[in-house]
N, C-alpha and C positions, 0 to 999 in steps of 0.2 A: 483653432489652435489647441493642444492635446495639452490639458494642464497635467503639471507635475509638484509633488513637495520639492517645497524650495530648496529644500537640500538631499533632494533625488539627484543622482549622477548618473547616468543615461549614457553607454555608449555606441559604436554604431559600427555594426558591421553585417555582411552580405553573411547567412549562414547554408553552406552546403548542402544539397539534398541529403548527403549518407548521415548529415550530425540525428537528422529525425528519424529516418529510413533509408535503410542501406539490404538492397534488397538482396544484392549477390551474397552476404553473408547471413542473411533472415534466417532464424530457424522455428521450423515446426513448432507450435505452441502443444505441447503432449500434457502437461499437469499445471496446476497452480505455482511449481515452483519447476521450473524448465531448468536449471541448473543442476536439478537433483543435489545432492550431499549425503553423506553416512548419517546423518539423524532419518533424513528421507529414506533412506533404502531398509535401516532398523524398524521405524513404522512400518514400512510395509509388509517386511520379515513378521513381526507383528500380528499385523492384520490378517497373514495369513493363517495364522496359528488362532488366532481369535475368529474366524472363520469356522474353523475345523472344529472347534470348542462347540459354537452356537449349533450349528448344524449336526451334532453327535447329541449334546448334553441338553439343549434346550430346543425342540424342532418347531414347539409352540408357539415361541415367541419369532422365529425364522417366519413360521407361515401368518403372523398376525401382522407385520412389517412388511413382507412381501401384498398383503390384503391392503394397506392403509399406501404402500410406494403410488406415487405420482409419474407420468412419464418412464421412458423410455433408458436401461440404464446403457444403451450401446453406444461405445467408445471411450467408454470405464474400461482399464486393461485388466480386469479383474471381477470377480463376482460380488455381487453389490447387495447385503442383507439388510441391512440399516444405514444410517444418516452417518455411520462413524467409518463406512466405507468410502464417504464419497469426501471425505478429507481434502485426498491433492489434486481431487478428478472432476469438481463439481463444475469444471468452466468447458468439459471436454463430450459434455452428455446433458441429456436433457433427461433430470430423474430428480427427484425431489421428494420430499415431508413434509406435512403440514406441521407448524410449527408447536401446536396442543399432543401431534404425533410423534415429534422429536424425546428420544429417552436420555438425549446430552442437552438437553436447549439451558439446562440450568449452567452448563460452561460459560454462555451470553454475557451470563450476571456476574462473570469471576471481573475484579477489576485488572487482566491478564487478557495479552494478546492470544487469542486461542492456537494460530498458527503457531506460536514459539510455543504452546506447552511440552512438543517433546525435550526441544532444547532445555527449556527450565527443568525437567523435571533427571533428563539426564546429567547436566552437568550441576543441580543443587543436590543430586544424592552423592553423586562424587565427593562435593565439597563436603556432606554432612559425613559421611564416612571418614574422611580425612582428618575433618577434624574431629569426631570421637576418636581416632587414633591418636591422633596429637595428643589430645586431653589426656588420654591413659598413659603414653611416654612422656610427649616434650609439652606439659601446660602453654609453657610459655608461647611456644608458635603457635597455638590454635588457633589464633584472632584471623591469621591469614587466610586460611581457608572458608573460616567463618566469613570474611568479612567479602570472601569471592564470593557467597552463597549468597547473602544478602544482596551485592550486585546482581546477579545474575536476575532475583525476582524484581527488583527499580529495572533494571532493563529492558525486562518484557512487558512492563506495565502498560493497564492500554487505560489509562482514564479517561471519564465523562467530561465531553463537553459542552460549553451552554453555545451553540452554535446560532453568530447573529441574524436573526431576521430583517428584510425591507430592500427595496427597487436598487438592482445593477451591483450587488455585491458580491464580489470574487474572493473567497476566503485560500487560507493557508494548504496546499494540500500535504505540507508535514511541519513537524518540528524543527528548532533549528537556528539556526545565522544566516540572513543573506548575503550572500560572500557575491553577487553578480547582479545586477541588473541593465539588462544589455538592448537595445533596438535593434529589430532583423529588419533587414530592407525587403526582403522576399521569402516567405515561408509556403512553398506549397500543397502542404496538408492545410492551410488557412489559408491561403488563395490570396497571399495579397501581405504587406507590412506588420511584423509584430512586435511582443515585449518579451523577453524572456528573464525571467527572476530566477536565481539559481540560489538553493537554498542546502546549506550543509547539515547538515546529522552528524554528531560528534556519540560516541558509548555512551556517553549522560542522558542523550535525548529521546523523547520519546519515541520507533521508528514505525508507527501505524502509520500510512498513510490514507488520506482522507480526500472526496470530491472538495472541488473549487467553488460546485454549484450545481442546481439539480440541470442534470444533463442526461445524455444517453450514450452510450459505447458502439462507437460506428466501426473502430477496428483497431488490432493490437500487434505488435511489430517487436518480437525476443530477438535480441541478437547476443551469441555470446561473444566473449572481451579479455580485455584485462583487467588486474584489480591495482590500478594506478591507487596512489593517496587522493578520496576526491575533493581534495582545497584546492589539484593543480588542473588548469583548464581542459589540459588534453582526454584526463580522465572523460570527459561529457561526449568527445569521440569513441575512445578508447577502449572505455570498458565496460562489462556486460552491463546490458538495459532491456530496459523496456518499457518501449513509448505506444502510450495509450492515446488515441484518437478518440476528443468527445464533442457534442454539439448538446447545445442547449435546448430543453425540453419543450420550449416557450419562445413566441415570439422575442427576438429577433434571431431566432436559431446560431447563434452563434457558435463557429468550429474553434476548438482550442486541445492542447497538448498536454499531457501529465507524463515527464519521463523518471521513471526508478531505476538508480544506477547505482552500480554496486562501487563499492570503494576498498581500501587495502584489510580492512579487516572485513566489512563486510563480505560476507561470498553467495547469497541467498537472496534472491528478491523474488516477492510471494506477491501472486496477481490473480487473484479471483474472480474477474471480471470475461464477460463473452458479448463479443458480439450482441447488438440490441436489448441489451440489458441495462435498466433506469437506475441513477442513483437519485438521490438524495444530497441537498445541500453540506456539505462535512459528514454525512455517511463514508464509514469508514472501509476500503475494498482490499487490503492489504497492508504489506510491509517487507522492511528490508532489514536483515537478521545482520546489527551491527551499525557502526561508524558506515555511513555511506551521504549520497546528495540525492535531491528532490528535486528538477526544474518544472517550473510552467511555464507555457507559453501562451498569450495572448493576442489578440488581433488587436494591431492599431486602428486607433479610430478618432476624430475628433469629439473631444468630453473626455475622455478615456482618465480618471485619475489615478497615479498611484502612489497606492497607501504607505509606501517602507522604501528603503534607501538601504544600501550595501552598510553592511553593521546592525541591521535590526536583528533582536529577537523575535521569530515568530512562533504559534502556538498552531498546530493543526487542525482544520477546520474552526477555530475562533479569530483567528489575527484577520483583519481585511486587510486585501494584497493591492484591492484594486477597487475601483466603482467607476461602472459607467453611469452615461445621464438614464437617468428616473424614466422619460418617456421614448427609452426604449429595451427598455429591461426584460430581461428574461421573468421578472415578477409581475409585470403588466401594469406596475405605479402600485402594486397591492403592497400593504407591510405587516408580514405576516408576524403573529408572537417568534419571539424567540424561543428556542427548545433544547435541547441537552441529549447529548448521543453520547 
């Protein structure tokens, strides 16, 4: 019998092949952010001009980059000098930096979602512009712009977390409200009965999203949408996503679902993840730029316990979602320290 908190509400219904994947509308996965937008297409206007720089003005530092690159940089739609080219393309190529080689690795340490800094960086100059004009005509309105600038960097914040260690635990893969916890009678990317937690992102939250558990990326499914409000259910059909397929690194390989879906303000969801590539327990593999939802899906199983009920706050990769029994965990019964990402 699959225990539950006593005041878990569980409900129960058949979910459709197209809610996970929906093949006839699937699109080609081209960049970390398949949806593109005007901050995307400015970066890349960017990059090209930052290209053209390095390769005129510095050719030294081109060919000591090009000497230290790893791999192969084909299916980059673009030429690829350094680690700051491979921005929205690193999921599309196999090309890499060693991390002592990296001349941004110091961005890592910002407590800043790296993907939003063009966002930050173009709409807090806006506001800081704004408001030195204010200040010079109208004092009194300046607070408003100010206090957009100040949102804009809590928005993108990507803080540290102490991500828990020990046997069969399922963390948070975002921030958020649990607005759903629902029973699939049939999921066929998990072969069999699951859970699905549906978890909201509101503009206050943090919107990094984070693994459930150390697993591996078997395969990934963009489809674009609409940008329903997503507190209302249809959005989880509806509008653009993207559902990631993972299996656990460790015995008892366990298949489970991470879907990122955009919501009415939200319009960006950033996915850096490829095919056979390992994460990390609450390692963090993107984000969704805005108010948007987070679902996971879980295989039922007898022991199966879960950790939160519709109305929880959760914490990405620190909240536990779920825990199975101990002697068949993806941890082996080992319990490992706890550690901070």
């Amino acid at each position: 019998m699959t225990t539950l908190r006593p005041d878990a509400e569980v409900s129960r219904r058949s979910l459709p092949r197209e809610v996970l994947v929906d093949a006839p509308r699937e699109a080609r996965i081209s960049s970390i952010q398949p949806g593109g937008g005007v901050c995307m297409r400015l970066e890349l206007l960017w990059g090209g001009l930052r290209r053209w720089y390095l390769k005129r003005f510095r050719p030294g530092y081109v060919r000591r980059m090009a000497e230290l690159r790893r791999g192969d940089p084909q299916g980059c739609p673009h030429e690829v000098l350094d680690p700051r080219d491979l921005k929205f393309y690193r999921n599309v190529c196999d090309c890499s930096w060693a991390e002592e080689d990296d001349p941004f690795r110091w961005r890592a340490r910002l407590p800043l979602a790296r993907d939003g800094m063009a966002e930050l960086l173009l709409l807090g100059l806006a506001s800081l512009v704004l408001t030195a004009w204010l200040a010079w005509q109208y004092v009194w309105a300046c607070w408003v712009p100010a206090g957009l600038g100040l949102f804009f960097v809590w928005f993108f914040r990507s803080p540290r977390r102490a991500i828990p260690g020990g046997p069969g635990l399922v963390v948070s893969p975002a921030d958020g409200k649990v607005v759903s916890v629902e029973r699939l009678e049939q999921v066929e990317q998990l072969g069999g009965p699951a859970v699905l937690v549906g978890i909201f992102l509101s503009i206050f939250d943090v919107h990094v999203n984070r693994a459930p558990l150390a697993c591996r990326v078997t395969d990934l499914s963009y489809r674009p949408g609409k940008f329903l409000n997503a507190l209302r259910p249809e959005s989880a059909r509806e509008n653009e996503q993207m559902a990631i397929q993972l299996q656990e690194t460790a015995p008892p390989h366990r298949r489970l679902v991470v879907r990122q879906i955009a919501g009415a303000i939200a319009r960006r969801i950033v996915c850096g993840l490829r095919p056979g590539q390992e994460l990390e327990r609450g390692e963090p593999f993107g984000m969704i730029k805005l108010g948007s939802r987070t679902e996971l899906v879980l295989p039922w199983e007898a022991g199966l316990e879960l950790a939160v009920a519709v109305g929880d706050r959760v914490r990405g990769g620190s909240t536990v979602i779920a825990r199975y029994p101990a002697n068949s965990s993806a941890d082996g019964g080992t319990v490992p320290e706890n550690r901070r990402v």
